[in-house]
N, CA, C and O atoms as a GROMACS GRO file, in nm:
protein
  424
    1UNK      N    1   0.252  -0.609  -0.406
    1UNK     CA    2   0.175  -0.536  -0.505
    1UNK      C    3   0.054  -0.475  -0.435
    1UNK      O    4  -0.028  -0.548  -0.379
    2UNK      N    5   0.046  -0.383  -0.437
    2UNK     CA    6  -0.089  -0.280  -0.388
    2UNK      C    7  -0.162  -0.248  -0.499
    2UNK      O    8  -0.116  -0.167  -0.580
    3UNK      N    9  -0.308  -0.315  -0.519
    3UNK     CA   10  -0.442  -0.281  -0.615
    3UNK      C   11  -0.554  -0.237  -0.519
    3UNK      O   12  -0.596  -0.293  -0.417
    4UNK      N   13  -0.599  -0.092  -0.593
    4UNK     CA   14  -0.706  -0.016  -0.568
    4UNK      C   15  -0.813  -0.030  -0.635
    4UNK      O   16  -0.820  -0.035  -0.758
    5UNK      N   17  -0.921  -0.039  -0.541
    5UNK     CA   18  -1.054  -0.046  -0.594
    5UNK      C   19  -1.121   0.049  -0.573
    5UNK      O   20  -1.156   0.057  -0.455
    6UNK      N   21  -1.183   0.185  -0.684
    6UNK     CA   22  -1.244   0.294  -0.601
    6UNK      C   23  -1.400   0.288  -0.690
    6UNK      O   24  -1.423   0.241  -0.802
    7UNK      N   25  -1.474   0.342  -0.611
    7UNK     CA   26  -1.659   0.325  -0.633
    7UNK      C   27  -1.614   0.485  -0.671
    7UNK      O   28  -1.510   0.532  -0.626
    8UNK      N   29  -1.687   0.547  -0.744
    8UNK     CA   30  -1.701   0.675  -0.766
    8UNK      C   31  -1.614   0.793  -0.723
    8UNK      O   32  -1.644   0.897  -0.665
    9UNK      N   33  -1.489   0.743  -0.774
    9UNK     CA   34  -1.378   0.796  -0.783
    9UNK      C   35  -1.291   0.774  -0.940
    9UNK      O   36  -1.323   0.675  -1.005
   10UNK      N   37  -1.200   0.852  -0.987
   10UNK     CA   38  -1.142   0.841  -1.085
   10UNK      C   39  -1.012   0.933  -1.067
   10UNK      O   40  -1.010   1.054  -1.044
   11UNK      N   41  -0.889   0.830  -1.088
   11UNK     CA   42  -0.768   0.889  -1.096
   11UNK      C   43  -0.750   1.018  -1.196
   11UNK      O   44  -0.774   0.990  -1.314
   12UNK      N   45  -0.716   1.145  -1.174
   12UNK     CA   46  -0.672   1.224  -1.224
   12UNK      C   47  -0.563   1.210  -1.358
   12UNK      O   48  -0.502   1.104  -1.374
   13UNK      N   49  -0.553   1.278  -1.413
   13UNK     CA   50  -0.387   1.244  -1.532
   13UNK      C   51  -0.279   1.301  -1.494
   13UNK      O   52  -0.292   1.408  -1.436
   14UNK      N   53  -0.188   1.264  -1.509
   14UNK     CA   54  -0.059   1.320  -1.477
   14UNK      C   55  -0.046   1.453  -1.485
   14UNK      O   56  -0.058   1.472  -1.606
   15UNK      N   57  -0.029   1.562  -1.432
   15UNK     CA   58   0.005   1.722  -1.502
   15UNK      C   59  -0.169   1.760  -1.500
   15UNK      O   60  -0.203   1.866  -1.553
   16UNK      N   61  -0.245   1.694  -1.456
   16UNK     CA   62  -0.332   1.786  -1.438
   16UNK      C   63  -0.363   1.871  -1.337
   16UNK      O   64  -0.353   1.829  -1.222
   17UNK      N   65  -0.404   1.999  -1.361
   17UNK     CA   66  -0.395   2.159  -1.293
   17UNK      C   67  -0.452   2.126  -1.144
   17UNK      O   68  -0.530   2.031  -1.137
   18UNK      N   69  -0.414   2.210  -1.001
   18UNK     CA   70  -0.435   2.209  -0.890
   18UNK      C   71  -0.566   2.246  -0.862
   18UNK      O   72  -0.569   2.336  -0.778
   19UNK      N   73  -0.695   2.202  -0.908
   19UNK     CA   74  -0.786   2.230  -0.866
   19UNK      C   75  -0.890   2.084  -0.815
   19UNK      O   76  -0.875   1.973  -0.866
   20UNK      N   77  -0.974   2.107  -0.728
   20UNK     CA   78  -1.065   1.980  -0.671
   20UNK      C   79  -1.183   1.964  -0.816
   20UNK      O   80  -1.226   2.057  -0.884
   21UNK      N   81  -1.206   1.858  -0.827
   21UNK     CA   82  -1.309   1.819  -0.935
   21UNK      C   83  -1.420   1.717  -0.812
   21UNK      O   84  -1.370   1.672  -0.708
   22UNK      N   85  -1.524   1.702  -0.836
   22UNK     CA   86  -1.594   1.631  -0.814
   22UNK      C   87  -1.556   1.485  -0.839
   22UNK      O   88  -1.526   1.450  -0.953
   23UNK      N   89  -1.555   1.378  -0.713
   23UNK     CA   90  -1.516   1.239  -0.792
   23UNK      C   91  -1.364   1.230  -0.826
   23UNK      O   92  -1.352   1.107  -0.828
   24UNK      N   93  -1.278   1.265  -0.846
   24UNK     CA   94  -1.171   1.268  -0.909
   24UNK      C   95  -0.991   1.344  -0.820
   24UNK      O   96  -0.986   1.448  -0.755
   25UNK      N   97  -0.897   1.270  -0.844
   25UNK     CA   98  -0.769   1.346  -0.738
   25UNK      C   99  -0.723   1.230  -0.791
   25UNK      O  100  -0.766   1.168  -0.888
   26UNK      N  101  -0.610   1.200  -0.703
   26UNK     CA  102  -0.529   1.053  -0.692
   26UNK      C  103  -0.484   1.000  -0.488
   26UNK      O  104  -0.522   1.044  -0.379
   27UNK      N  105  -0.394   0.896  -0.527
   27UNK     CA  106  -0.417   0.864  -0.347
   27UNK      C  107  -0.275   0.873  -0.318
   27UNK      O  108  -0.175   0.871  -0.389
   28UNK      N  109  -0.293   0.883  -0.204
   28UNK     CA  110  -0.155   0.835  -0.141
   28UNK      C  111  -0.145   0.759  -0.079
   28UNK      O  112  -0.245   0.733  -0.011
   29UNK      N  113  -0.009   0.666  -0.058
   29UNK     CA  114  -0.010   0.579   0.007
   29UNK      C  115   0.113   0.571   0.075
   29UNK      O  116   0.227   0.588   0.031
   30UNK      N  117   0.044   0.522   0.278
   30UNK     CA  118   0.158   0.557   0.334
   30UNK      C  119   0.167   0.420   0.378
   30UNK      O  120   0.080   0.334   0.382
   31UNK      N  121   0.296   0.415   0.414
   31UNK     CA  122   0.334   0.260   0.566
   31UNK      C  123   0.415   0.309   0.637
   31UNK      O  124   0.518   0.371   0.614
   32UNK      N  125   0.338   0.263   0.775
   32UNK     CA  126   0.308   0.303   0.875
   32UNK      C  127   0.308   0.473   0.950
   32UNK      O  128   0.345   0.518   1.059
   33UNK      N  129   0.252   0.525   0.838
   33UNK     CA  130   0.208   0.620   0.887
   33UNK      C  131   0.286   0.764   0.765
   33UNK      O  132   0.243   0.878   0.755
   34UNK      N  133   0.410   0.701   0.688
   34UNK     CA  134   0.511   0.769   0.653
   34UNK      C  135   0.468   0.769   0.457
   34UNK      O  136   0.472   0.670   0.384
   35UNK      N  137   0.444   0.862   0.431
   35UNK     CA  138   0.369   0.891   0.239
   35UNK      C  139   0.484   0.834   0.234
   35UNK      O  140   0.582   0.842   0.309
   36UNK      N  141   0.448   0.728   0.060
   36UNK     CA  142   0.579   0.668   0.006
   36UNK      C  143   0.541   0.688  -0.105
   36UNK      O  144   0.638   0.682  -0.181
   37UNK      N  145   0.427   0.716  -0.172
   37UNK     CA  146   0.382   0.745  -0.288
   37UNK      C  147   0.293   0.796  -0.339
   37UNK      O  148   0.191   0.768  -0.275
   38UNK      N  149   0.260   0.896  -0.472
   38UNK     CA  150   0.123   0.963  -0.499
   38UNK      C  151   0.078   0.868  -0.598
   38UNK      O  152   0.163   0.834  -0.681
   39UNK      N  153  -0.055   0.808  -0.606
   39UNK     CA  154  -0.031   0.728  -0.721
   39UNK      C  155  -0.165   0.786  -0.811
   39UNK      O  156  -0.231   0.871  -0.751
   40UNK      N  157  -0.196   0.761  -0.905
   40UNK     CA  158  -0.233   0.799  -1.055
   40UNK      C  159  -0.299   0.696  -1.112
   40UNK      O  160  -0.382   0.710  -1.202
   41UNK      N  161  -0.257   0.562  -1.053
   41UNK     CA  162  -0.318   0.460  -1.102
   41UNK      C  163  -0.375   0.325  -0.993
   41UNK      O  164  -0.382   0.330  -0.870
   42UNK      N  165  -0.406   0.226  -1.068
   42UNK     CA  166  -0.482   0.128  -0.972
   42UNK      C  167  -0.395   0.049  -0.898
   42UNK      O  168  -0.431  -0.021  -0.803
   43UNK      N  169  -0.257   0.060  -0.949
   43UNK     CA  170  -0.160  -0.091  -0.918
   43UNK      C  171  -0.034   0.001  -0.896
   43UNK      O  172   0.001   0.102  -0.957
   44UNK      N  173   0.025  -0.066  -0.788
   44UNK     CA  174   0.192   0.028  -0.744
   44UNK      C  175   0.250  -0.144  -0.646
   44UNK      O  176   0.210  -0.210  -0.550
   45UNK      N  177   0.382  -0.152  -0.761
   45UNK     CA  178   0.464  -0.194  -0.634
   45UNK      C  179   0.539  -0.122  -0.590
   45UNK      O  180   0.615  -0.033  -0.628
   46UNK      N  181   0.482  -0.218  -0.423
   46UNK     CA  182   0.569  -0.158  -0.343
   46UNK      C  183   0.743  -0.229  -0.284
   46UNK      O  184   0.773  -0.342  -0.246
   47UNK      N  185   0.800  -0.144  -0.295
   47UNK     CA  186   0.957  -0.202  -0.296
   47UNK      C  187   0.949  -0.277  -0.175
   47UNK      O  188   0.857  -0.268  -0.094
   48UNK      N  189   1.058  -0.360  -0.164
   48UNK     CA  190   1.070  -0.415  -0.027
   48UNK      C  191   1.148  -0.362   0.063
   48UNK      O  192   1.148  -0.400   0.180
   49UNK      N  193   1.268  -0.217  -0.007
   49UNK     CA  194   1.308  -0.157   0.108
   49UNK      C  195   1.209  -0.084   0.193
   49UNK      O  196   1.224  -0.068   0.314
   50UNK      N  197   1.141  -0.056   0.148
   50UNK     CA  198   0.994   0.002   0.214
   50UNK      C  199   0.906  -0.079   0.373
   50UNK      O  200   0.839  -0.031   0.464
   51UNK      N  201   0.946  -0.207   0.341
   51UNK     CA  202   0.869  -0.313   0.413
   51UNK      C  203   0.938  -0.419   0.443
   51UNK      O  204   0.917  -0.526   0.384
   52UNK      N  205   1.038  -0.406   0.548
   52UNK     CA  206   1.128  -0.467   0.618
   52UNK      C  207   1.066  -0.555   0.667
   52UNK      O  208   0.945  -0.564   0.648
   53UNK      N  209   1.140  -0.651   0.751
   53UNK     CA  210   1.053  -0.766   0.787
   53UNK      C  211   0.976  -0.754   0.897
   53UNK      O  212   1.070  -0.766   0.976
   54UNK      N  213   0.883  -0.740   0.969
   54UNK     CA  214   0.762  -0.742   1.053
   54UNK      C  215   0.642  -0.701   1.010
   54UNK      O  216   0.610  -0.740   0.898
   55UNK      N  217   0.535  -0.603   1.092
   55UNK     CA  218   0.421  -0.617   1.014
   55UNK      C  219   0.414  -0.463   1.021
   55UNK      O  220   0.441  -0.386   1.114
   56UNK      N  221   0.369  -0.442   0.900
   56UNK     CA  222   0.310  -0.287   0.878
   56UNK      C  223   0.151  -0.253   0.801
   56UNK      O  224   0.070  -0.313   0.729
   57UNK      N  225   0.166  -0.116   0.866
   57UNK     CA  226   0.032  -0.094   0.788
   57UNK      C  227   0.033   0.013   0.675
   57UNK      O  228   0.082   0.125   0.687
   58UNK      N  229  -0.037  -0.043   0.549
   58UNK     CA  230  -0.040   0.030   0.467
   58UNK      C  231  -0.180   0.078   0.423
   58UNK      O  232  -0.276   0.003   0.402
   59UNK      N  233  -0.180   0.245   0.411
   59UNK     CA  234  -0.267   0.292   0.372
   59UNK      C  235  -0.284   0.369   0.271
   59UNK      O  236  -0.192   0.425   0.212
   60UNK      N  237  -0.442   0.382   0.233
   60UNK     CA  238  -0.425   0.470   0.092
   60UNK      C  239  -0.528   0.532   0.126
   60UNK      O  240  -0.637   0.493   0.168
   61UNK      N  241  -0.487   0.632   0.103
   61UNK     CA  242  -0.645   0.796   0.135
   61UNK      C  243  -0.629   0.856   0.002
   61UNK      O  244  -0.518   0.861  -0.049
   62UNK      N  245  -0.733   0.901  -0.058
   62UNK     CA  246  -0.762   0.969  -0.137
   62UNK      C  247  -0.796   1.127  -0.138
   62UNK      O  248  -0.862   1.188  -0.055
   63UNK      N  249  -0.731   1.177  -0.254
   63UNK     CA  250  -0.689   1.312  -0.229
   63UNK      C  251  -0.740   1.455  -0.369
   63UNK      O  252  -0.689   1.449  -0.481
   64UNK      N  253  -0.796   1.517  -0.349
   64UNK     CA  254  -0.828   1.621  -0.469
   64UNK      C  255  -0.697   1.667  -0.515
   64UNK      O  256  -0.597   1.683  -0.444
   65UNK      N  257  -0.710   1.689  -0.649
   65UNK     CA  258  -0.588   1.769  -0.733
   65UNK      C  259  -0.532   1.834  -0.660
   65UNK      O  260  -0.412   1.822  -0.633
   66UNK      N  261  -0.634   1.945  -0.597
   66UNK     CA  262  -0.562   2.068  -0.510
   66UNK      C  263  -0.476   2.044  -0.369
   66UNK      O  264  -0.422   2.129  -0.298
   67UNK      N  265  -0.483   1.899  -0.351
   67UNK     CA  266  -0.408   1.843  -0.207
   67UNK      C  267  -0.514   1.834  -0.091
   67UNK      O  268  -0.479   1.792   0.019
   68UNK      N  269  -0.605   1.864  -0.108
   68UNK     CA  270  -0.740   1.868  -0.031
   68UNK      C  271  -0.768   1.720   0.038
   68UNK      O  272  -0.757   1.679  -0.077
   69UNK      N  273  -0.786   1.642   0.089
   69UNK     CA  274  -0.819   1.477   0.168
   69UNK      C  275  -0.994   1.442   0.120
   69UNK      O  276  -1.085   1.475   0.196
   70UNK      N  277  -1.015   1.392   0.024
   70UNK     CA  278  -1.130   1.379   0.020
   70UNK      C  279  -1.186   1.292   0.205
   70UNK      O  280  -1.150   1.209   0.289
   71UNK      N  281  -1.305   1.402   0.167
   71UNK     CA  282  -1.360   1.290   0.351
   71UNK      C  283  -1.470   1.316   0.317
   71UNK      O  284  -1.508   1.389   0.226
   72UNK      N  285  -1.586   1.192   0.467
   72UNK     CA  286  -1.725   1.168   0.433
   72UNK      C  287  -1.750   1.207   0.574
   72UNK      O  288  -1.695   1.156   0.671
   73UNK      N  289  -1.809   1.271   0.575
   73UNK     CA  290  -1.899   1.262   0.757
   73UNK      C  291  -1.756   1.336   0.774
   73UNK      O  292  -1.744   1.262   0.871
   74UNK      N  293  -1.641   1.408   0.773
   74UNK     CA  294  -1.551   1.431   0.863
   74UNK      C  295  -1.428   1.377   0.899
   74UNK      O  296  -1.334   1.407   0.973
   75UNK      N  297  -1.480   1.229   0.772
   75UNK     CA  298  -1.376   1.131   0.835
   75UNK      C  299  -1.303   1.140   0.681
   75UNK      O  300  -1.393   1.151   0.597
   76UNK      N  301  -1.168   1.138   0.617
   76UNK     CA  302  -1.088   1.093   0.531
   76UNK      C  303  -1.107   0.953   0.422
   76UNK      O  304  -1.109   0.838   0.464
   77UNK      N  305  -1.115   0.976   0.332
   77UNK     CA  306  -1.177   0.818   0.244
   77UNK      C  307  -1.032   0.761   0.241
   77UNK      O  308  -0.953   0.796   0.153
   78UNK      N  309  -1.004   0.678   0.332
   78UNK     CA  310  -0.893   0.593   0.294
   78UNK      C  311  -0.935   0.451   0.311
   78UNK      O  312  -1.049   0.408   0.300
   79UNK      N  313  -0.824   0.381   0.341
   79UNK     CA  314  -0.823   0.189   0.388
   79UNK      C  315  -0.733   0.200   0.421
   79UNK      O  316  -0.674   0.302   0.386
   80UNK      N  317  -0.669   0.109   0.501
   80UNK     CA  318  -0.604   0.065   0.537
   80UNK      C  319  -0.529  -0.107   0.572
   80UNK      O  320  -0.606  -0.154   0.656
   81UNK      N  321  -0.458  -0.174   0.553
   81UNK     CA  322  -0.458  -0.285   0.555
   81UNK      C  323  -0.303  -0.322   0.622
   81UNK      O  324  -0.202  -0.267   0.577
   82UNK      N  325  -0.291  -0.448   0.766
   82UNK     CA  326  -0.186  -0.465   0.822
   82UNK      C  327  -0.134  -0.595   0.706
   82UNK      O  328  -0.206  -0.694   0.690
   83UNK      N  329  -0.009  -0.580   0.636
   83UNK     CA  330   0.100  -0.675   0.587
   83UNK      C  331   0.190  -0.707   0.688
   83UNK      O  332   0.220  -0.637   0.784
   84UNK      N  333   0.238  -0.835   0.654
   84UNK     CA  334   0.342  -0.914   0.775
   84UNK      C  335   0.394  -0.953   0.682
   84UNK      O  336   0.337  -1.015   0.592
   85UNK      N  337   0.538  -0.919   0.684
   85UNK     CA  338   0.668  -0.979   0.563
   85UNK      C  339   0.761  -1.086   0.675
   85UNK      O  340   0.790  -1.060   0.792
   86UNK      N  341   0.785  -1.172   0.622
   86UNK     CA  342   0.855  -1.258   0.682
   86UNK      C  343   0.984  -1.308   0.620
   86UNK      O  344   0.968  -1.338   0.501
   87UNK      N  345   1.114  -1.327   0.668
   87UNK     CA  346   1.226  -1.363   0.646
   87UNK      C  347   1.196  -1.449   0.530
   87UNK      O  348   1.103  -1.526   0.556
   88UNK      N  349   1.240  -1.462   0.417
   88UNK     CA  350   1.237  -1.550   0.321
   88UNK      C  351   1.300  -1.640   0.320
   88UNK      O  352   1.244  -1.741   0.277
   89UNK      N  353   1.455  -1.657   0.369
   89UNK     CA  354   1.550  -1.763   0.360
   89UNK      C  355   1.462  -1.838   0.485
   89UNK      O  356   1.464  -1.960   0.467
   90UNK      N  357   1.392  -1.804   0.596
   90UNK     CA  358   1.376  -1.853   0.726
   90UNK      C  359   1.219  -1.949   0.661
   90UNK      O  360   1.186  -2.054   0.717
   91UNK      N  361   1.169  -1.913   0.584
   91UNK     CA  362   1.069  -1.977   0.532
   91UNK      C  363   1.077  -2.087   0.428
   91UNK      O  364   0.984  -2.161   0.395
   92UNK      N  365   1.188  -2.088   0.385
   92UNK     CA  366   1.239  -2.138   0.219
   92UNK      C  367   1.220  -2.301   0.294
   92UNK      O  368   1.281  -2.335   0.395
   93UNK      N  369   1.126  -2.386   0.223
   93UNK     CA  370   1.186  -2.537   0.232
   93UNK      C  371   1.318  -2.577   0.194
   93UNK      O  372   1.391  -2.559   0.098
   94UNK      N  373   1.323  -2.645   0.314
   94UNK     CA  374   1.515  -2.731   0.327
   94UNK      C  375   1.529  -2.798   0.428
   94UNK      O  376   1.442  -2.821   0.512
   95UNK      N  377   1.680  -2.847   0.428
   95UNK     CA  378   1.745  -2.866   0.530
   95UNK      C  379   1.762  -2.810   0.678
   95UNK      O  380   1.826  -2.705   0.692
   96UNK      N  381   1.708  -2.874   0.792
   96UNK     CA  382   1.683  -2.783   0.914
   96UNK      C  383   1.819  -2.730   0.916
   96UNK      O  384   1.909  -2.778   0.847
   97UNK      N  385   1.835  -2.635   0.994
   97UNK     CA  386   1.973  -2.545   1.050
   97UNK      C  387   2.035  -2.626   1.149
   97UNK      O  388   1.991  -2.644   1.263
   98UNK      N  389   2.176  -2.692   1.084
   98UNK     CA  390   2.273  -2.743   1.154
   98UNK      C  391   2.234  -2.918   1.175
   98UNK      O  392   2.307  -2.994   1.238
   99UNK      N  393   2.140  -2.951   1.126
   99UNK     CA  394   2.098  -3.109   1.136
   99UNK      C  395   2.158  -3.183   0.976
   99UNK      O  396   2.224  -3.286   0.984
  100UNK      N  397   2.137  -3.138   0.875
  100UNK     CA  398   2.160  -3.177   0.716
  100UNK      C  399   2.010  -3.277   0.725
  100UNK      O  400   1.978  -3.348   0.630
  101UNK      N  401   1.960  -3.272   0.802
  101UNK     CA  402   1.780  -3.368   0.780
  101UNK      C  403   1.699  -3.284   0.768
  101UNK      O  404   1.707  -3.180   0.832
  102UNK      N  405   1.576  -3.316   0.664
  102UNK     CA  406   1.476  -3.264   0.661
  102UNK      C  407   1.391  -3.248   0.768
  102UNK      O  408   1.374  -3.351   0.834
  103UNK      N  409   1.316  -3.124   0.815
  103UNK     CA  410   1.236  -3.145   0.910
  103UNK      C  411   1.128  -3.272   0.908
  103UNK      O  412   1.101  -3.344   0.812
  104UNK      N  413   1.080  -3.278   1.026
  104UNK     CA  414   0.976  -3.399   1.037
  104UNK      C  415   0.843  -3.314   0.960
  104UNK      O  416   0.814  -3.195   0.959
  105UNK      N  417   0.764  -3.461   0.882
  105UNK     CA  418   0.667  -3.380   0.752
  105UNK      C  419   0.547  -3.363   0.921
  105UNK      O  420   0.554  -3.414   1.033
  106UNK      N  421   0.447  -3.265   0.852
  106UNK     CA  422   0.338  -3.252   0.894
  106UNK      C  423   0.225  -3.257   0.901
  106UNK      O  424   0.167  -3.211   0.999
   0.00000   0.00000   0.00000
């Protein structure tokens, strides 16, 4: 699940017209480097075909109606954050592989 927190920013509405407003656009968000979504709102899941198992980075930059990159100083208002997905069956408590015993506790 990806939640956005923006300071003086406000998501746009759906179908609203291609122009920059002050404060206001929606974001995009890429992993690793590749747009997977425009979003409109604070909360997006993200699928897991998206985020195979190792570690990626997902980012969200913020963007004017008109497609414009909001930036400060030059630089793009995004974040960015590295996720690490890990094998689920390889994590699942059980039976070690090929013993039928529980691992030793820790």
């Amino acid at each position: 699940m990806v939640r956005l927190t923006f300071r003086r920013f406000r998501c746009s509405a759906p179908g609203t017209g291609p122009a920059a407003a002050p404060g206001r656009g929606l974001a995009h968000l890429f992993v690793d480097g590749r747009r997977v979504a425009r979003l409109r709102a604070h909360e997006y899941h993200l699928p897991g075909r998206l985020v195979p198992h190792g570690t990626h980075h997902v980012t969200a930059r913020l963007y004017a109606d008109d497609g414009t990159a909001w930036a400060v100083r030059g630089k793009p208002v995004q974040s960015t954050a590295d996720i690490t997905v890990s094998d689920a069956e390889a994590d699942a408590p059980g039976p070690s592989a090929g013993t039928g015993t529980p691992p030793p506790a820790t």
